[in-house]
C-alpha positions as CSV (number, residue, x, y, z in Angstrom):
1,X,0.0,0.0,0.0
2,X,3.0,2.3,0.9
3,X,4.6,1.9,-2.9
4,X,1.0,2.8,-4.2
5,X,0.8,6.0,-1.9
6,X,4.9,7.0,-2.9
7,X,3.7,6.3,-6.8
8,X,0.9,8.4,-7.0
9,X,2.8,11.6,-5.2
10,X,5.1,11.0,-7.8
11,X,3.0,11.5,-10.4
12,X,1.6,14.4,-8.9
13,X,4.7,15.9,-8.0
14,X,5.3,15.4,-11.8
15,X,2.0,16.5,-13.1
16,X,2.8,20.0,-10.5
17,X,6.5,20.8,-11.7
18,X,5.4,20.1,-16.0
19,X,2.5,22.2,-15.6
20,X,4.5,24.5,-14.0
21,X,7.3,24.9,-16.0
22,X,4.4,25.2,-19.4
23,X,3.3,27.8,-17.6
24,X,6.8,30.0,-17.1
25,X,7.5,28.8,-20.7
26,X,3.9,30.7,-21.2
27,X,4.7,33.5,-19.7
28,X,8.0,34.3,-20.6
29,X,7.6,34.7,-24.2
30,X,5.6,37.7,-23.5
31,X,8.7,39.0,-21.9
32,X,11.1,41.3,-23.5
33,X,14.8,40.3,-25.1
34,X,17.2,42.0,-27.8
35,X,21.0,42.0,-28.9
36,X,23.6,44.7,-29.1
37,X,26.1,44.8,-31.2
38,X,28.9,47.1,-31.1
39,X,33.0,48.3,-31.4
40,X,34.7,51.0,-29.8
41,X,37.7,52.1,-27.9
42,X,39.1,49.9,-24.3
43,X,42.3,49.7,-22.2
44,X,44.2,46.4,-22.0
45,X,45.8,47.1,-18.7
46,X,46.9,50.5,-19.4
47,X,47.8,49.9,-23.4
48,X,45.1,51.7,-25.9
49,X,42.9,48.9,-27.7
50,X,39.9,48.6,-29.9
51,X,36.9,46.3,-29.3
52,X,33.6,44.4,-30.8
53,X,31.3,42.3,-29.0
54,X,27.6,40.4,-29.1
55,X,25.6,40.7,-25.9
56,X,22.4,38.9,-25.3
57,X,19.6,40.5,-23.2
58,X,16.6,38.6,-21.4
59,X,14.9,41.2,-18.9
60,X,12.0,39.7,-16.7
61,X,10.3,41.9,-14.3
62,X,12.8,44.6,-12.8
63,X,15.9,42.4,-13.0
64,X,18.0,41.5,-16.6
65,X,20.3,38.5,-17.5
66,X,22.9,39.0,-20.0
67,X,25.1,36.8,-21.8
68,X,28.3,38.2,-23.3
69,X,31.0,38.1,-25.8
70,X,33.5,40.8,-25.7
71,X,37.1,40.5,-27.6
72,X,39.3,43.1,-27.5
73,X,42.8,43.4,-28.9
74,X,45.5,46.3,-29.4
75,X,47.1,45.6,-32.7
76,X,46.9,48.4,-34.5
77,X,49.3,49.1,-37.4
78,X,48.8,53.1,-36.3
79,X,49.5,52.2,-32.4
80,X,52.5,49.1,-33.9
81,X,54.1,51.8,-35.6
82,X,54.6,54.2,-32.7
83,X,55.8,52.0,-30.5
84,X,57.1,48.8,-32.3
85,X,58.2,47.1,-28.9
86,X,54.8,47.2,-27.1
87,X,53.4,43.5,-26.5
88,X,50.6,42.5,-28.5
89,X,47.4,41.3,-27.2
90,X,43.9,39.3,-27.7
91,X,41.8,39.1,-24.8
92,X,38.3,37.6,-24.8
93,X,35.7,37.4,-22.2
94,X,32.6,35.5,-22.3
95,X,30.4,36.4,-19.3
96,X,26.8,35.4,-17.7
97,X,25.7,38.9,-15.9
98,X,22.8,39.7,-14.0
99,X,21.3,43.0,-12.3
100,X,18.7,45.2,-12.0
101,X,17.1,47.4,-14.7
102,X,15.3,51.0,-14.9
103,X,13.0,52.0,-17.7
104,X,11.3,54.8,-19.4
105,X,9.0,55.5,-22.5
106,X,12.1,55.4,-25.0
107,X,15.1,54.4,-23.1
108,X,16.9,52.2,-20.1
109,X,19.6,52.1,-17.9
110,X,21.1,48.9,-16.4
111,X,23.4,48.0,-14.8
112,X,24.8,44.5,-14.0
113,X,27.8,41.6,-12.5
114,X,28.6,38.2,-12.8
115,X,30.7,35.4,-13.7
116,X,32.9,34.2,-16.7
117,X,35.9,33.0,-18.6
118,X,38.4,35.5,-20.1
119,X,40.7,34.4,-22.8
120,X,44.3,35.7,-23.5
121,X,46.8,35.8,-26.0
122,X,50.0,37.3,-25.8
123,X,52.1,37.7,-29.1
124,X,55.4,38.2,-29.5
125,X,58.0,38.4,-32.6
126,X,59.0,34.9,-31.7
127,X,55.9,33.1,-29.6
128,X,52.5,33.5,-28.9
129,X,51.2,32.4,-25.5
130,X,47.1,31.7,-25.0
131,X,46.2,31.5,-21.1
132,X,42.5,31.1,-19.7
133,X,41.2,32.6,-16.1
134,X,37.9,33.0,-14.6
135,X,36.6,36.8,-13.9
136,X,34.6,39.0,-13.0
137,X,32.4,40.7,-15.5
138,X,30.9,44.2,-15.3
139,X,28.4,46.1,-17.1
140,X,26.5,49.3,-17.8
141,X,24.5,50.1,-20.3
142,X,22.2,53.0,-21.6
143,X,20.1,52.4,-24.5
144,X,17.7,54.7,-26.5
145,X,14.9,52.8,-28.0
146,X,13.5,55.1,-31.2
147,X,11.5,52.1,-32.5
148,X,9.5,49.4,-31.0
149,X,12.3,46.7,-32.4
150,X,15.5,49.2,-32.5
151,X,17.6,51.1,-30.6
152,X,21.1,52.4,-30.3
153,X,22.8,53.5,-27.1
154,X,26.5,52.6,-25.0
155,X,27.3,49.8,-23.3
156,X,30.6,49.9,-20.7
157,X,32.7,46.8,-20.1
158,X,34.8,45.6,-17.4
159,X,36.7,42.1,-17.0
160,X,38.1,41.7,-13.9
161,X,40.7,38.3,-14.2
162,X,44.1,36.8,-13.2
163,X,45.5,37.6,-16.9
164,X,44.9,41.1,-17.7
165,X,42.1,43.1,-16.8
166,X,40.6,45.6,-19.3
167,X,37.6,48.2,-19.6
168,X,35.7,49.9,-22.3
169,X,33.0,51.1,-23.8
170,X,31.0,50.2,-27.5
171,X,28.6,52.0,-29.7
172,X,25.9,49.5,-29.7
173,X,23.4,49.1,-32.2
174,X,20.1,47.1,-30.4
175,X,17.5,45.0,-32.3
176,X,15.1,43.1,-30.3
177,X,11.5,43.0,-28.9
178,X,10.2,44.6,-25.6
């Protein structure tokens, strides 16, 4: 009688948590999402460098999750030919961030931490050496939505690791739904 009791709260317990997650499925695709893209101008350490990245956005309520890909790298025949001697790098990050999010009519600020894997490569004339360390991502970003599906705006970059840490900033273009 006990096995038949233990079965049946299984099957409710499974009925509850399918239902349940149907129902979040339900409700989230009513909630808004978009990606920037963008390049601008960072700091490797303290060395000049340019950047591009991808970020992914998911906001639900007040809060917003974003997924990143940032690379950043300062070779630059204009910066190689001023100082020939400067080491060469390639830094990548790939972060999951969360935080909260303020809205208006037309725009949003956010801002946001969390977790991720940063990438280095340093190059030299003679060997180039690729390392990997967690860090600590950063972000901020301010966004002015124009259209329903577009918007363009900044979004500032941090990547706090063992390797090299470096910051920036990107023009962003934003296409999305919210």
């Amino acid at each position: 009688m006990k096995k038949s009791m233990s079965y049946s709260r299984f099957v409710w317990l499974l009925l509850f948590v399918s239902t349940s997650v149907l129902k979040s499925q339900i409700v989230q695709q009513n909630q808004p999402w978009w990606v920037n893209l963008g390049v601008g101008a960072s700091f490797i350490g303290s060395d000049f460098s340019m950047n591009a990245g991808m970020v992914y956005c998911y906001q639900f309520e007040r809060s917003i999750i974003s997924a990143r890909m940032i690379g950043v790298t300062n070779i630059n025949p204009t910066v190689q030919k001023l100082d020939p001697t400067s080491t060469k790098y390639k830094m990548t990050d790939y972060g999951f961030l969360y935080g909260p999010i303020w809205k208006s009519e037309c725009s949003y600020l956010s801002i946001g931490g969390g977790i991720g894997l940063a990438r280095a490569a340093y190059i030299t004339p003679t060997d180039i050496t690729t390392n990997t360390s967690i860090s600590l991502p950063l972000e901020v970003q301010w966004f002015w939505r124009p259209a329903h599906f577009f918007g363009i705006g900044i979004y500032s970059f941090a990547s706090l690791n063992f390797e090299k840490v470096f910051c920036g900033a990107m023009l962003c273009a934003q296409l999305g739904v919210w």
